[in-house]
C-alpha positions in Angstrom: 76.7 -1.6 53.2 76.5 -4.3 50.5 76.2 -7.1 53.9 73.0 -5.2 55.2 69.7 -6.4 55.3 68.2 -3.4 53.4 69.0 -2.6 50.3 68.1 0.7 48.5 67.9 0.8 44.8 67.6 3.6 43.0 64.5 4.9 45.2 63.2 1.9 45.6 64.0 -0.2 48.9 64.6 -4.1 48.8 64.6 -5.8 52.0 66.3 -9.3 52.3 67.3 -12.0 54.6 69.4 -14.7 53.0 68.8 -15.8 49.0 66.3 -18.6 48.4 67.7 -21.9 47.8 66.5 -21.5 44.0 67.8 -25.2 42.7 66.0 -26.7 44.8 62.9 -24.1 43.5 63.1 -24.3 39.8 64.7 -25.5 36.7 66.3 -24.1 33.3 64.8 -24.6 29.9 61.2 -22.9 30.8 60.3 -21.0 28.3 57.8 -21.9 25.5 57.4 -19.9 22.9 54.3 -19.8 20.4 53.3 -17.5 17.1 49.5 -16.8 16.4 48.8 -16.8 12.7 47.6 -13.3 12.4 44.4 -12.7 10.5 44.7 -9.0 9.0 47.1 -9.6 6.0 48.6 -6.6 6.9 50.6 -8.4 10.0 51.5 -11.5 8.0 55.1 -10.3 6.8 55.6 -9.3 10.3 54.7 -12.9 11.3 56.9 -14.5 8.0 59.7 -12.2 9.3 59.8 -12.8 12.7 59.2 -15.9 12.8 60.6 -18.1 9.2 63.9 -15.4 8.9 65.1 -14.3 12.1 63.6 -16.9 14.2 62.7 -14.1 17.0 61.2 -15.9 19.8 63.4 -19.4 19.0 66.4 -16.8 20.3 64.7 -15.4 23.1 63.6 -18.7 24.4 67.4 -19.8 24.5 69.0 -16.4 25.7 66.4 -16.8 28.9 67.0 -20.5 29.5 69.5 -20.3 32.1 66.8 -18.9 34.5 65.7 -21.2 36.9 61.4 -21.4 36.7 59.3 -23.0 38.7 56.9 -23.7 36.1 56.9 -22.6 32.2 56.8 -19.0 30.6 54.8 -18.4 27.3 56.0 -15.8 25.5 53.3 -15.3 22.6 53.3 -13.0 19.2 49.8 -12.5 18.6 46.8 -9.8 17.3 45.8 -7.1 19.6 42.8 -5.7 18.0 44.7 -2.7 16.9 46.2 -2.0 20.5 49.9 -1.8 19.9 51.2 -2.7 23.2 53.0 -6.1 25.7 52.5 -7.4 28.6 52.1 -10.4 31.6 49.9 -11.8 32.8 48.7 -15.8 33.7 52.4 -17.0 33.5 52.2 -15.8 29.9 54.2 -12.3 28.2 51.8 -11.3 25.3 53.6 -9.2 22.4 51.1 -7.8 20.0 52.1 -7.7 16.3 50.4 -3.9 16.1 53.4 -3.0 18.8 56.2 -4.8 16.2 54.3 -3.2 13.3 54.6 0.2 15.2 58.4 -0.2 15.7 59.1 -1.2 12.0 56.9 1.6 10.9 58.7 4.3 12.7 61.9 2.9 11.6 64.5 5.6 10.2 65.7 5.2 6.9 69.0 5.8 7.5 71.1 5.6 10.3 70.3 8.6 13.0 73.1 9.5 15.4 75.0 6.9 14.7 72.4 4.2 15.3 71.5 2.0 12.9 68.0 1.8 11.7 67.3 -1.9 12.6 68.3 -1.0 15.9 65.3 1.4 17.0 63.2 -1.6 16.5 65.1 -4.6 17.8 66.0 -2.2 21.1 62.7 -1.4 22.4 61.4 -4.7 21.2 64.2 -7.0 23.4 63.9 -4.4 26.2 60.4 -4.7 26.7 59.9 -8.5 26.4 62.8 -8.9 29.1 60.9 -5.9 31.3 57.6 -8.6 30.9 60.1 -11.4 31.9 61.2 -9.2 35.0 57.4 -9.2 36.1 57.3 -13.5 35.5 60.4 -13.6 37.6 58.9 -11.4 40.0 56.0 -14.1 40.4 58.1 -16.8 40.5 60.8 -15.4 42.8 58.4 -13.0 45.5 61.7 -10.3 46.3 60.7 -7.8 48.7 60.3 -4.6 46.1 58.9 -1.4 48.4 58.2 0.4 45.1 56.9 0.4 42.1 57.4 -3.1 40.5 57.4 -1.6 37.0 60.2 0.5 37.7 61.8 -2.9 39.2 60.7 -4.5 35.9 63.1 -1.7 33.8 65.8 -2.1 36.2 65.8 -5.5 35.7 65.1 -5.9 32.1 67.8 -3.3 31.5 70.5 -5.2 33.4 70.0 -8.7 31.9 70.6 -7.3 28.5 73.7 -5.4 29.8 75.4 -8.4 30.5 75.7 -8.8 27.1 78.9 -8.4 24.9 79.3 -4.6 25.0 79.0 -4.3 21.4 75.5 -5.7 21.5 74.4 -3.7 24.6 75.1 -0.6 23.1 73.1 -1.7 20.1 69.9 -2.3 22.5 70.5 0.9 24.6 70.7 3.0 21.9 67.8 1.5 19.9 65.5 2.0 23.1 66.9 5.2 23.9 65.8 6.1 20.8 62.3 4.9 20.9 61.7 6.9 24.1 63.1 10.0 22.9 61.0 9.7 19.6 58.0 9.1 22.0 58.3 12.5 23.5 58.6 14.5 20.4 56.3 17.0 19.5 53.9 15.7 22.4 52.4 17.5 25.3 53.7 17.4 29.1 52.2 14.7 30.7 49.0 14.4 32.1 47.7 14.0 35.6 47.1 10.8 34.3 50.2 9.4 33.0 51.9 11.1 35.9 49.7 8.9 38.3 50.3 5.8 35.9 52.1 3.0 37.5 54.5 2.9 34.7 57.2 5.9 34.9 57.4 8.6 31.9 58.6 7.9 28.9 61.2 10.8 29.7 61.9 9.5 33.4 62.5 6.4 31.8 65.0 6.8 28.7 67.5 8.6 31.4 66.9 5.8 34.3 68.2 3.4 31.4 70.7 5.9 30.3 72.1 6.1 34.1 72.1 2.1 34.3 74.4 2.0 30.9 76.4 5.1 32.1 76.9 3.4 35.6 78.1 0.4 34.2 80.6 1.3 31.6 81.1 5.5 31.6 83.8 5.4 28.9 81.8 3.1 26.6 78.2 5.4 27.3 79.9 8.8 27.5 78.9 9.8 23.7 75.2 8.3 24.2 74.3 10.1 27.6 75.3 13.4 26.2 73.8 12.5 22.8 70.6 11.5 24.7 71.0 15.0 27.2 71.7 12.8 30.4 72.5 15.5 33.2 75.4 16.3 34.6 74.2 15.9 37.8 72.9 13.3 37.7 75.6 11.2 35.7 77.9 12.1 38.8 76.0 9.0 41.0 75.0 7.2 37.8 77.9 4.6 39.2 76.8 4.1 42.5 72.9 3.3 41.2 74.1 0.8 39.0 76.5 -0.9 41.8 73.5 -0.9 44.0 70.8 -2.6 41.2 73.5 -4.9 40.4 74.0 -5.8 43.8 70.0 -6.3 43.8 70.4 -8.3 41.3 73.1 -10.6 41.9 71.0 -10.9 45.6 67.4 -11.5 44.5 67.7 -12.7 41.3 71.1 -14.7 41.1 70.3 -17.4 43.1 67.5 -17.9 40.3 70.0 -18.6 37.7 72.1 -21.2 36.4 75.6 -19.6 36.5 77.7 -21.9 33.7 74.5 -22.1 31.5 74.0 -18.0 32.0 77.7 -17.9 31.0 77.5 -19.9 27.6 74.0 -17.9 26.7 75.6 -14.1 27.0 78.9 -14.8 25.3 76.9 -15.5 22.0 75.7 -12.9 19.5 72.6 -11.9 19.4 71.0 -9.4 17.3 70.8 -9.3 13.4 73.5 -7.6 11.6 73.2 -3.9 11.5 73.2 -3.9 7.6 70.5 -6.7 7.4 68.1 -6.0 4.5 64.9 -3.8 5.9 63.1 -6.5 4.4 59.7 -5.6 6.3 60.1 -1.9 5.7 60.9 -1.9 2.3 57.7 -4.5 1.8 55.4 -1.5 3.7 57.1 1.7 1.9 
């Protein structure tokens, strides 16, 4: 199956002949980074922090250097007008400091099912600038996706991250899986809106990314899918979706990447330690 043409991914179908000859495409290093001085006061510690401290997007810009792009990537921490949200667009991912100041905000004091607090924010904030980067390489690369490209997006996010050392992977899973689950509390079903968004539910999403972690490492995900109430049915073929996005990947996407670079980039450490100072929350409380 894995030497067919078509290739189905977790509902979504991928058809391919043979990879693009990507070095000859594109070239590592592509990523520029850039911090808007925000205006409302209220944003600047986010800025100091982010940006002085932990040196957010400097890290990003390195961890995603070994992709090979055909022309540079922005990624850009700016003001939103009070709309908490990320996205791409114009060869450029936009993260708005009312999304990081929403994150921070619905930090937990203390450490909540055995995740630590700096973790709900540093999760959803690395998954979702790596699902923007999945749209960029989706521009860049033009893969066959006979789907929903922001499903795609997740998949692909979710499996760069995974590559990770496992320690830090289960950091980022858990700190998304969090977010999502703290999206859906006390809320109402969806509406016939969201359900006809392009984007899947915030509950369709937390257990596709629970199925990718629980596919690729079932011993080392077994606590947090039934922490997270992953199904047993559908845990059971949890494995095979990940082999298949993996393969995917490795088919669509590999070619796209400089191997010995990629291998120097995910053996580092990555994230903050977990019993860093809340520094921004304790500046907000």
């Amino acid at each position: 199956m894995k030497k067919a043409l078509v290739l189905i991914v977790s509902g979504m179908v991928l058809i391919t002949a043979s990879p693009i000859n990507a070095e000859k495409e594109g070239k590592t290093n592509q990523i520029l980074i850039n911090y808007d001085q925000p205006k409302n006061p209220e944003y600047q510690r986010i800025y100091s922090l982010l940006k002085d401290e932990r040196q957010t997007l400097e890290k990003l810009q390195e961890f995603l250097s070994p992709f090979r792009l055909r022309w540079p990537v922005e990624i850009k921490l700016t003001e939103c007008d009070g709309e908490a949200d990320a996205w791409y667009g114009d060869g450029t991912i936009t993260i708005c400091y009312e999304f990081v100041d929403e994150l921070w905000r619905n930090m937990p004091s203390e450490p909540t099912a055995g995740i630590e607090p700096l973790d709900t924010v540093v999760g959803p904030f690395v998954d979702t600038v790596l699902h923007e980067f999945a749209h960029a390489l989706f521009d860049f690369i033009y893969p066959p996706i006979l789907g929903r490209e922001e499903d795609a997006a997740d998949q692909v996010g979710a499996l760069i991250y995974l590559q990770l050392d496992k320690h830090d992977a289960r950091r980022l899973i858990m700190g998304t899986v969090y977010a999502y689950i703290r999206e859906t509390e006390d809320t109402d079903p969806p509406s016939l809106e969201e359900l006809a968004d392009e984007h899947s539910t915030a509950e369709q999403r937390r257990f596709n990314l629970l199925c990718m972690a629980y596919g690729s490492d079932p011993k080392l995900y077994k606590d947090v899918a039934d922490w997270a109430g992953l199904p047993d049915y559908r845990a059971e073929i949890c494995e095979e979706e990940f082999e298949n996005i993996e393969y995917a990947y490795d088919t669509l996407i590999g070619p796209h990447i400089d191997k010995n670079l990629a291998k120097k980039v995910y053996a580092k450490s990555w994230l903050p330690e977990e019993e860093s100072p809340m520094l921004y929350q304790e500046q907000t409380n």
